[in-house]
TORKOL-4160 file (C-alpha; in steps of 0.2 Angstrom, whole numbers, padded with zeros to 4 digits, m for minus):
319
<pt num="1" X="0765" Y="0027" Z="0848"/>
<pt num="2" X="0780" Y="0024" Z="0861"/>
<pt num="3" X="0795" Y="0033" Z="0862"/>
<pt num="4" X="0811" Y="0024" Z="0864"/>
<pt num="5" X="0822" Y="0036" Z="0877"/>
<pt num="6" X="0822" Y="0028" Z="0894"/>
<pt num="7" X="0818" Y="0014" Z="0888"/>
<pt num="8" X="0835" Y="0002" Z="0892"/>
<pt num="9" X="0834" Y="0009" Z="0910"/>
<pt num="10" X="0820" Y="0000" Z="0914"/>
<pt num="11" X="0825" Y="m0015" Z="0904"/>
<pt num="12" X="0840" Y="m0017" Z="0915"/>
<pt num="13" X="0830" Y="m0019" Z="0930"/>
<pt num="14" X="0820" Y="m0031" Z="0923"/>
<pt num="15" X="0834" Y="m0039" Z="0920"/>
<pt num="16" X="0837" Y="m0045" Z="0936"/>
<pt num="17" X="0820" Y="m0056" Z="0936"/>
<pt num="18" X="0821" Y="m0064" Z="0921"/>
<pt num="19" X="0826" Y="m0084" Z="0922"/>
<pt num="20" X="0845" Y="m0088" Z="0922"/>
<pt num="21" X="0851" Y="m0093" Z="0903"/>
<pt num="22" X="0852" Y="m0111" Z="0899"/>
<pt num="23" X="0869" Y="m0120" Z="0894"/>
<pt num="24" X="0859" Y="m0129" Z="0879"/>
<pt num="25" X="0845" Y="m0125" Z="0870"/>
<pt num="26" X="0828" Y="m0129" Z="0878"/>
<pt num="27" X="0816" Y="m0138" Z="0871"/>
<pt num="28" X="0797" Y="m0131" Z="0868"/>
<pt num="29" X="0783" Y="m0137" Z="0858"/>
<pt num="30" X="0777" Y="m0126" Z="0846"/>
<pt num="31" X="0760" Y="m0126" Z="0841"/>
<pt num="32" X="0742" Y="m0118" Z="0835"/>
<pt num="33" X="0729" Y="m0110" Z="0846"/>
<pt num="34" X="0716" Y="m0125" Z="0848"/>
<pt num="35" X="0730" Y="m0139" Z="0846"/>
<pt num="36" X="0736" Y="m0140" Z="0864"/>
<pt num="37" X="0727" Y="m0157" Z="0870"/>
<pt num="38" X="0732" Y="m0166" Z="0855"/>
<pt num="39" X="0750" Y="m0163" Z="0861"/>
<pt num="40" X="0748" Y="m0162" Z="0879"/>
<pt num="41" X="0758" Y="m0182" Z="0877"/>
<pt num="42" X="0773" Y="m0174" Z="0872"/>
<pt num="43" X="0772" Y="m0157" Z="0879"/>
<pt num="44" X="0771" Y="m0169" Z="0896"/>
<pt num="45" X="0791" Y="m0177" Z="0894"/>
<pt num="46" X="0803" Y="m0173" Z="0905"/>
<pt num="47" X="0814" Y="m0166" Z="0892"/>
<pt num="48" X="0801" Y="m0153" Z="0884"/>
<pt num="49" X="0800" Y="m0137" Z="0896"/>
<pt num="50" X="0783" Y="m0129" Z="0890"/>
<pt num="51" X="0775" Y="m0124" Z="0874"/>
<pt num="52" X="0776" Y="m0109" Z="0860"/>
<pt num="53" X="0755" Y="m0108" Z="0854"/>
<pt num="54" X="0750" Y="m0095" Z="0840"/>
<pt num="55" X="0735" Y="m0085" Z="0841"/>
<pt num="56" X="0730" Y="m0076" Z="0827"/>
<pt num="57" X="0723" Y="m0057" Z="0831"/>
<pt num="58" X="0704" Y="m0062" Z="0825"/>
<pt num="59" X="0701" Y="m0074" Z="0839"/>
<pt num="60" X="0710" Y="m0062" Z="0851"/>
<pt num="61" X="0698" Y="m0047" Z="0846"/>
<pt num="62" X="0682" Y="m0052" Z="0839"/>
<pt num="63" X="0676" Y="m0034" Z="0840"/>
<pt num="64" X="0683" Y="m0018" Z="0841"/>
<pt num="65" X="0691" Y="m0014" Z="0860"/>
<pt num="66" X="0681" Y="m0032" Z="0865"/>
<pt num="67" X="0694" Y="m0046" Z="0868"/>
<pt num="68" X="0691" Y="m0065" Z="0870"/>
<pt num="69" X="0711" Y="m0071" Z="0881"/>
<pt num="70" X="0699" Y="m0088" Z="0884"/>
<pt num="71" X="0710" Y="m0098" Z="0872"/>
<pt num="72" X="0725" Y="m0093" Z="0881"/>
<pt num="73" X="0720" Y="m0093" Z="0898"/>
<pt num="74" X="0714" Y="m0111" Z="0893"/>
<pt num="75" X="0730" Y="m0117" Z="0887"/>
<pt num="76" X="0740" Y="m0108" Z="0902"/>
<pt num="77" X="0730" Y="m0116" Z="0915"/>
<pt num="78" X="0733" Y="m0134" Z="0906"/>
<pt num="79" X="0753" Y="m0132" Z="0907"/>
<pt num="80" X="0751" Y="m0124" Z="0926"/>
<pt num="81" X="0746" Y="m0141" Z="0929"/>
<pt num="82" X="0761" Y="m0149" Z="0921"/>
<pt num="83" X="0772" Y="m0135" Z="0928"/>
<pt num="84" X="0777" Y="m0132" Z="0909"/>
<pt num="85" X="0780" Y="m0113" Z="0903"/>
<pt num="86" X="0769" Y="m0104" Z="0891"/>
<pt num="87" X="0776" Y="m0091" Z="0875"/>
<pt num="88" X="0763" Y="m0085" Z="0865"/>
<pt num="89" X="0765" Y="m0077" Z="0848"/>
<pt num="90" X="0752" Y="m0066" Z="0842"/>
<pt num="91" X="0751" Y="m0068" Z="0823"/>
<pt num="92" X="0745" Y="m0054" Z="0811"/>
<pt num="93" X="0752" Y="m0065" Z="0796"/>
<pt num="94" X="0745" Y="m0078" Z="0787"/>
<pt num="95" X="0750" Y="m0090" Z="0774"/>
<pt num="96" X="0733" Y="m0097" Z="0766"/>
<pt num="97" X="0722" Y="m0088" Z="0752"/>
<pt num="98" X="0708" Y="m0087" Z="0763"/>
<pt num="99" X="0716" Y="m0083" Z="0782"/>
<pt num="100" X="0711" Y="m0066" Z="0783"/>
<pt num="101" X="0713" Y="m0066" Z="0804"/>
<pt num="102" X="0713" Y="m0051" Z="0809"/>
<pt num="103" X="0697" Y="m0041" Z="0815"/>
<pt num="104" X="0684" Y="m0037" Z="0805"/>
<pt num="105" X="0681" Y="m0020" Z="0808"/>
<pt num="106" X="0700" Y="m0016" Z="0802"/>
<pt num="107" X="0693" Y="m0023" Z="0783"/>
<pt num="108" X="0677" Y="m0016" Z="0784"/>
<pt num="109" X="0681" Y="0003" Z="0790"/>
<pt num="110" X="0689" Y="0014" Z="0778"/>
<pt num="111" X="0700" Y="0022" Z="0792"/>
<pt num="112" X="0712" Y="0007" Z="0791"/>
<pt num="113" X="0713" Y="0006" Z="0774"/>
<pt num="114" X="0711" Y="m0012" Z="0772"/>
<pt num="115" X="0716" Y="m0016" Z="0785"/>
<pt num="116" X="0728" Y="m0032" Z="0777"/>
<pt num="117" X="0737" Y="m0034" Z="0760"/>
<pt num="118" X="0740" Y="m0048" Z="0749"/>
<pt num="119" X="0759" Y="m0056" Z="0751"/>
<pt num="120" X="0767" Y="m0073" Z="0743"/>
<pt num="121" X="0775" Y="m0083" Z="0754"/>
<pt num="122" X="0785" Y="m0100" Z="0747"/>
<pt num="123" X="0790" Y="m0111" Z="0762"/>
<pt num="124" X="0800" Y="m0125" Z="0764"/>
<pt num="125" X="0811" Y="m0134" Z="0750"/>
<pt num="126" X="0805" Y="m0135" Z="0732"/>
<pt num="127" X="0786" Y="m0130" Z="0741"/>
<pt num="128" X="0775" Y="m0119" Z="0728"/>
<pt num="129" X="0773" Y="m0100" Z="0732"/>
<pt num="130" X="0757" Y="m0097" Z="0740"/>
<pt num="131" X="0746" Y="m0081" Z="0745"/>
<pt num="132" X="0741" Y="m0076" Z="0761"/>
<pt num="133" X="0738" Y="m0059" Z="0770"/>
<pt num="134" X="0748" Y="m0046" Z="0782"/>
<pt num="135" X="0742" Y="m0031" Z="0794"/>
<pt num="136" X="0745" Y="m0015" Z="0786"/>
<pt num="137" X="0760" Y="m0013" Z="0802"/>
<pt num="138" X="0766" Y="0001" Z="0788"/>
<pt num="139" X="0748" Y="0011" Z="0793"/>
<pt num="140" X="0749" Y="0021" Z="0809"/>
<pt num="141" X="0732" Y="0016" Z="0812"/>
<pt num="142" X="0730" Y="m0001" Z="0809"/>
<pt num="143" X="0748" Y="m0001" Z="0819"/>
<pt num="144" X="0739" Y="0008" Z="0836"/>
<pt num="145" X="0725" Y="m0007" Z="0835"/>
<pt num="146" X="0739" Y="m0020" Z="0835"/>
<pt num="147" X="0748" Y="m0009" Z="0851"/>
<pt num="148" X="0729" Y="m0010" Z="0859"/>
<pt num="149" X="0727" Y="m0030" Z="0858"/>
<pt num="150" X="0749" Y="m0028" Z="0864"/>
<pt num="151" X="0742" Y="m0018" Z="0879"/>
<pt num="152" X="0727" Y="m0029" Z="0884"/>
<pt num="153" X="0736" Y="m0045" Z="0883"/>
<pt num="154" X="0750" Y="m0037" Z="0895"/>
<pt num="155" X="0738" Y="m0032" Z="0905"/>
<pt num="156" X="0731" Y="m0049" Z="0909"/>
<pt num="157" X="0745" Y="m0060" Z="0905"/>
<pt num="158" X="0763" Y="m0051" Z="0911"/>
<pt num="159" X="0773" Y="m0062" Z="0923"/>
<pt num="160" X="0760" Y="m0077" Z="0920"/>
<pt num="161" X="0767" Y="m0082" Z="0902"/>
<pt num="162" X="0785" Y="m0082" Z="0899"/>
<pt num="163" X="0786" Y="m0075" Z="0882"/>
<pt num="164" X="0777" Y="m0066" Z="0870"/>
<pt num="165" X="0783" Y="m0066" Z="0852"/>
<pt num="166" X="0780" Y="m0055" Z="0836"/>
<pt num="167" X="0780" Y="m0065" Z="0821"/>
<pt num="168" X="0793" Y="m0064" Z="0807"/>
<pt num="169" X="0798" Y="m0047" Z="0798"/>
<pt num="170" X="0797" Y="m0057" Z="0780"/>
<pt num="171" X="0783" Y="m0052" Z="0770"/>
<pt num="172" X="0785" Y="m0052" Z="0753"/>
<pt num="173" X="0772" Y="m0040" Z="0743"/>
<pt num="174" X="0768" Y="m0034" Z="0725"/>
<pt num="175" X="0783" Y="m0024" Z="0722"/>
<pt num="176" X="0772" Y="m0018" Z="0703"/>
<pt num="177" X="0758" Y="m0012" Z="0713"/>
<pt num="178" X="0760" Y="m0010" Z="0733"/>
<pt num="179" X="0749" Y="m0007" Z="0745"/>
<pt num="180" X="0744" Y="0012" Z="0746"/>
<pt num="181" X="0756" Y="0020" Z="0761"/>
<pt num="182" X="0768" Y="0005" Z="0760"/>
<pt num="183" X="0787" Y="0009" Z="0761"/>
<pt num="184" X="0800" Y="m0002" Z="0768"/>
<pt num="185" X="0807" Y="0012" Z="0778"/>
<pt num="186" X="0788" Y="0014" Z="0785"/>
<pt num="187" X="0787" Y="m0006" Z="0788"/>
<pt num="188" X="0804" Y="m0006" Z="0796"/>
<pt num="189" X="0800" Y="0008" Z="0807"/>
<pt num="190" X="0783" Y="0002" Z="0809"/>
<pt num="191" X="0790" Y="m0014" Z="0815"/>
<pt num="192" X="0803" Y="m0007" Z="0827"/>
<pt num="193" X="0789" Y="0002" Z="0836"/>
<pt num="194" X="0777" Y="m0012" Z="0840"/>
<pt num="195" X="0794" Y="m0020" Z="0847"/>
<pt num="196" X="0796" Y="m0007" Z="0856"/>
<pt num="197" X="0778" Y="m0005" Z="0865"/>
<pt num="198" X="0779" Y="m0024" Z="0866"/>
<pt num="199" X="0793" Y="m0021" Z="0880"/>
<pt num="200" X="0787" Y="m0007" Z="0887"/>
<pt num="201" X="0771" Y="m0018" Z="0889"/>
<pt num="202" X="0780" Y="m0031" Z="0897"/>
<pt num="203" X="0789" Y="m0028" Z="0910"/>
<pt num="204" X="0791" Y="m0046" Z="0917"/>
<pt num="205" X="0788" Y="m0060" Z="0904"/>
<pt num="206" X="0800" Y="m0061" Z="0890"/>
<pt num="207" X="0798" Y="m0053" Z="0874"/>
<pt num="208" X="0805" Y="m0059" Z="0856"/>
<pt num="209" X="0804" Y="m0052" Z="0841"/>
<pt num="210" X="0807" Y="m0065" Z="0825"/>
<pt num="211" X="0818" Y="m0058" Z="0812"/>
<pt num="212" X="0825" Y="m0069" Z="0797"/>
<pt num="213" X="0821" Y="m0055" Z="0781"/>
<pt num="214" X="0817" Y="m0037" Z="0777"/>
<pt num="215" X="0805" Y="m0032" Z="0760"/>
<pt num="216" X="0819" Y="m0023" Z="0749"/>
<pt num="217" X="0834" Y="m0027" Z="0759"/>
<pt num="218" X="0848" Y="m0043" Z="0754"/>
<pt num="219" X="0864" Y="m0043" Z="0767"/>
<pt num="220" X="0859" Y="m0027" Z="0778"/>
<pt num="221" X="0862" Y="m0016" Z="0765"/>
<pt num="222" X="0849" Y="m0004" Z="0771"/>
<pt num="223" X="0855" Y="m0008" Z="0788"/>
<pt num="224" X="0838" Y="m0013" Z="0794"/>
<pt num="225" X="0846" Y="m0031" Z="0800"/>
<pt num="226" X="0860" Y="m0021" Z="0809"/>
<pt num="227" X="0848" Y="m0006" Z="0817"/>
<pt num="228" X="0835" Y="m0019" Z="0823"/>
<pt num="229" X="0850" Y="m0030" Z="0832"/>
<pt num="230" X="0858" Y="m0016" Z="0839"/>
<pt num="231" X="0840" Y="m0011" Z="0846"/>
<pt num="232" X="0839" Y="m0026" Z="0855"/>
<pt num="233" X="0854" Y="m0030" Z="0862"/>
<pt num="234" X="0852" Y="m0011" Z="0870"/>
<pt num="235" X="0835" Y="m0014" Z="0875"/>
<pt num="236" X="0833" Y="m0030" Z="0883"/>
<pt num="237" X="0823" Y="m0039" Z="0870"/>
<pt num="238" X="0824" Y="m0056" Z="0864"/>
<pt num="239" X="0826" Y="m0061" Z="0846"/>
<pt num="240" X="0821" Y="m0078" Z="0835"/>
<pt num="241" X="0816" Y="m0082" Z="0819"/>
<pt num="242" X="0802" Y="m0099" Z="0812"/>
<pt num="243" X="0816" Y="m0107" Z="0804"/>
<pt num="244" X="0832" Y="m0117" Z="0809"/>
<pt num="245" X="0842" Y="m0123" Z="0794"/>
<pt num="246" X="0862" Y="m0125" Z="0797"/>
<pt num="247" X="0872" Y="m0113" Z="0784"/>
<pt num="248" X="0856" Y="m0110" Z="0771"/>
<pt num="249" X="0864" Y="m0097" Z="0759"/>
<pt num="250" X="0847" Y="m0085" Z="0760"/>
<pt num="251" X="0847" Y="m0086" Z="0780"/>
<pt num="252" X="0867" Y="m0081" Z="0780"/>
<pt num="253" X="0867" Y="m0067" Z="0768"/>
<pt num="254" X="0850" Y="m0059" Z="0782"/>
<pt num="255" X="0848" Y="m0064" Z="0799"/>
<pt num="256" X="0861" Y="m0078" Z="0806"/>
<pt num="257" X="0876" Y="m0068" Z="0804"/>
<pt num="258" X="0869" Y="m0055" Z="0816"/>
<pt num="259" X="0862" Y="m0068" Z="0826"/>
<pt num="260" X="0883" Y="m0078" Z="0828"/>
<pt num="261" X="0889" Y="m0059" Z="0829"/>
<pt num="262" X="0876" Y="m0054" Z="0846"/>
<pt num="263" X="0879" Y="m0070" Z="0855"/>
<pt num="264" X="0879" Y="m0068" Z="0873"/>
<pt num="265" X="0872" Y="m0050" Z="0869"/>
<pt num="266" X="0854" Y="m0054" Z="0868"/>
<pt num="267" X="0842" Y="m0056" Z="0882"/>
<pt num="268" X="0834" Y="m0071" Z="0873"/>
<pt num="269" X="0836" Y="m0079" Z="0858"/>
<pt num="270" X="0821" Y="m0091" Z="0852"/>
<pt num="271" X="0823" Y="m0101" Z="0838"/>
<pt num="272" X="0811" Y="m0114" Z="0828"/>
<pt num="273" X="0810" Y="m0130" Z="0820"/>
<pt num="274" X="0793" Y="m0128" Z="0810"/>
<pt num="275" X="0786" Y="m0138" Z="0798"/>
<pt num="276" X="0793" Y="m0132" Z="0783"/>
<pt num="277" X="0809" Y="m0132" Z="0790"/>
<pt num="278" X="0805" Y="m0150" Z="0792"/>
<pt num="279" X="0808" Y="m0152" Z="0773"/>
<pt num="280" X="0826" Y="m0144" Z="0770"/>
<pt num="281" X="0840" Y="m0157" Z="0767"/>
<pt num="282" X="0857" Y="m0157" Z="0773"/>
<pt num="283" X="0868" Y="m0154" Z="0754"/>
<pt num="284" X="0881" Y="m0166" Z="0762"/>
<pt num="285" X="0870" Y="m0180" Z="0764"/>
<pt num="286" X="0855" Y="m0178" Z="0756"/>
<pt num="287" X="0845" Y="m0181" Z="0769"/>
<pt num="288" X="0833" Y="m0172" Z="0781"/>
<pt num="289" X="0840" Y="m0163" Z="0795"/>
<pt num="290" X="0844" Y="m0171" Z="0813"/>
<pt num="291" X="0838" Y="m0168" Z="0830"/>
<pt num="292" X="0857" Y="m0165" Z="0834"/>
<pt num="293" X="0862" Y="m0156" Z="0816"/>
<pt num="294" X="0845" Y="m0144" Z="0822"/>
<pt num="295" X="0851" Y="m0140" Z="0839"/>
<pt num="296" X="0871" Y="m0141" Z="0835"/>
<pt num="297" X="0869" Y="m0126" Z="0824"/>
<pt num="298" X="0856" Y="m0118" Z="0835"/>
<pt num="299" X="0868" Y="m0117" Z="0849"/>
<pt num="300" X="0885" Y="m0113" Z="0841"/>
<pt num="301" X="0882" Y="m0104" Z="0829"/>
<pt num="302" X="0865" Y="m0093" Z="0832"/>
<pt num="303" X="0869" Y="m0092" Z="0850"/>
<pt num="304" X="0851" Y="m0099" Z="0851"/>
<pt num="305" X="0843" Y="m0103" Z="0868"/>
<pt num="306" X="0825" Y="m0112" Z="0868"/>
<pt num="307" X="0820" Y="m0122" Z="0850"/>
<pt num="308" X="0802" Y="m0123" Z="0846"/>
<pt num="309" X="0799" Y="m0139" Z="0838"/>
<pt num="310" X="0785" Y="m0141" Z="0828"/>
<pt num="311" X="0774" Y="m0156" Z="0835"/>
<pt num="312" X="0778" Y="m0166" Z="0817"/>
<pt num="313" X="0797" Y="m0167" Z="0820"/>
<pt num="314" X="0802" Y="m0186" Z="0819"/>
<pt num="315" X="0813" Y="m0186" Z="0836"/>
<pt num="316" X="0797" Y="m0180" Z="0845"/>
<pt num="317" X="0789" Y="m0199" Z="0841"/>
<pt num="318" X="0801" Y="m0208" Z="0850"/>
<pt num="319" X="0802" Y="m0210" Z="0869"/>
C-alpha cells in the first residue's frame, strides 16, 4: 500500500530532471517483448527516437518473489547501442482466450482468489468481441504482488528506461455475475494506487498511466476520468491511452476531453497508434487514417507528446 500525502513534493524535484517537452509528437515504435530485432530496421531511422515494448507479468515473475528482467535488459542494451530510448509497459491484461500471463502462483493459491478474471474486449472497427483476462487489481492481495514486480523493476531499471507505462483502465467484465470483491469504486481506487507506488517507485524515469474508459462510468459521471486527471497533473505523472482516433464519439464522451482540457498540465502524455487503431476510417473520407491525420489530432487536440506506432502502420514502410 502507498499513501498519497507528500507525494507531489518529491514529484517537483524530479521534475527538474526529466527531458525538456518536445514541440511535436515524437515518434517510438511500439512493440511486443521478443519482437525487438525484427524491427530493429525501423527502430534504426533517424526520425524514430526509441521503442515502447510490453511485457506481460508471467515472463517477468515466473515464480513467486523470483524475477527474470533478461528480456528487458536484452532489449535495452540493443537500443543503448543505437542511442534510441526505451518505455516499457508491464501488461496484466490480455486480449486472447488462452493468455493467461500473469504468475502461476496467483491462479493456483487460494489467497489471490484467482488471481484474473474473464473480460470481453472488441477492438478495432467492426472487429468481433473477444475474451481475454485481467489481474484482480480490485483484490488488495493480488494488487501488493503487482506493487512487488513495480518495486523490483524500479529497482533495477529507474534512470536506465525512460518510461514505464500501466496498461489501459478499460476492462469490460460480466456485469450479471462479477468477480467476487469486484466494485468499480474498488478498481478505480485499486488502480489510482498502483499509479501511485508506480511514482513513488520511480523517481527518475517517466511514469504513464493509460486511461481511455472506466467499468460503470460514460462522460465522468462518477468523476473517476476527472479524479484520476487531477491526480496526475498534481503528482507529476504522465498519461496516455492504446488508441488515437481523431474525434471518435466513445473516446470524446471518456478520456480526450480531459486530455484537450490538461494540456500543458501534464508531465507526459503518450499516446498510441496500435494495430486496431489501424482499422478506423476517417467518416469524411472513408478511408484509413494518415500519418499526418494520426499526429495532427494527437498534437492539437490531446496535447499529446510521444506516439507509439505500432510496427504495422503503413508510413513506417516507406523510407
Amino acid at each position: 500500500m502507498v499513501k498519497i500525502a507528500g507525494l507531489a513534493v518529491a514529484v517537483a524535484l524530479l521534475a527538474v530532471s526529466l527531458p525538456a517537452r518536445a514541440e511535436k509528437p515524437r515518434n517510438f515504435i511500439y512493440t511486443s517483448a521478443g519482437d525487438l530485432d525484427e524491427a530493429m530496421n525501423v527502430i534504426s531511422r533517424q526520425d524514430i527516437e526509441g521503442a515502447q515494448i510490453v511485457y506481460n507479468w508471467r515472463a517477468l515473475e515466473p515464480e513467486k518473489d523470483k524475477y527474470d528482467f533478461s528480456a528487458i535488459e536484452k532489449d535495452l542494451a540493443a537500443l543503448d547501442g543505437l542511442k534510441k530510448k526505451l518505455f516499457i509497459q508491464i501488461q496484466d491484461r490480455f486480449f486472447e482466450p488462452d493468455a493467461k500471463y500473469v504468475p502461476g502462483y496467483l491462479m493456483s493459491d487460494p489467497a489471490y482468489g484467482g488471481g484474473l478474471s474473464p473480460q470481453f474486449d472488441n477492438p478495432g472497427e467492426n472487429k468481433p468481441i473477444g475474451s481475454g483476462w485481467v489481474a484482480q487489481q480490485w483484490n488488495p492481495a493480488v494488487r501488493q504482488r503487482y506493487q512487488a514486480l513495480l518495486a523490483a523493476l524500479a529497482a533495477r531499471f529507474d534512470g536506465r528506461v525512460f518510461g514505464v507505462n500501466l496498461p489501459e483502465t478499460a476492462i469490460d467484465l460480466d456485469e450479471k455475475a462479477p468477480p467476487k470483491g469486484f466494485s468499480c469504486d474498488n478498481y478505480f481506487a485499486g488502480e489510482l494506487e498502483n499509479l501511485s507506488f508506480a511514482r513513488k517507485a520511480f523517481t527518475k524515469s517517466h511514469v504513464v498511466q493509460y486511461v481511455n474508459f472506466w467499468p460503470c462510468e460514460w462522460d465522468n459521471d462518477h468523476n473517476y476520468m476527472g479524479r484520476m486527471f487531477e491526480f496526475a497533473s498534481a503528482n507529476g505523472v504522465g498519461l496516455g491511452g492504446p488508441d488515437i482516433v481523431p474525434g471518435r464519439k466513445a473516446q470524446m464522451k471518456n478520456s480526450y476531453p480531459f486530455f484537450n482540457k490538461y494540456k500543458g498540465k501534464l508531465s507526459l502524455v503518450a499516446m498510441a497508434v496500435q494495430e486496431p487503431t489501424l482499422t478506423y476510417k476517417n467518416p469524411k473520407t472513408h478511408k484509413p487514417f494518415s500519418k499526418g491525420e494520426f499526429a495532427r489530432f494527437a498534437e492539437d487536440y490531446l496535447g499529446a507528446d510521444i506516439i507509439f506506432w505500432s510496427t504495422a502502420t503503413p508510413w513506417l514502410k516507406t523510407k
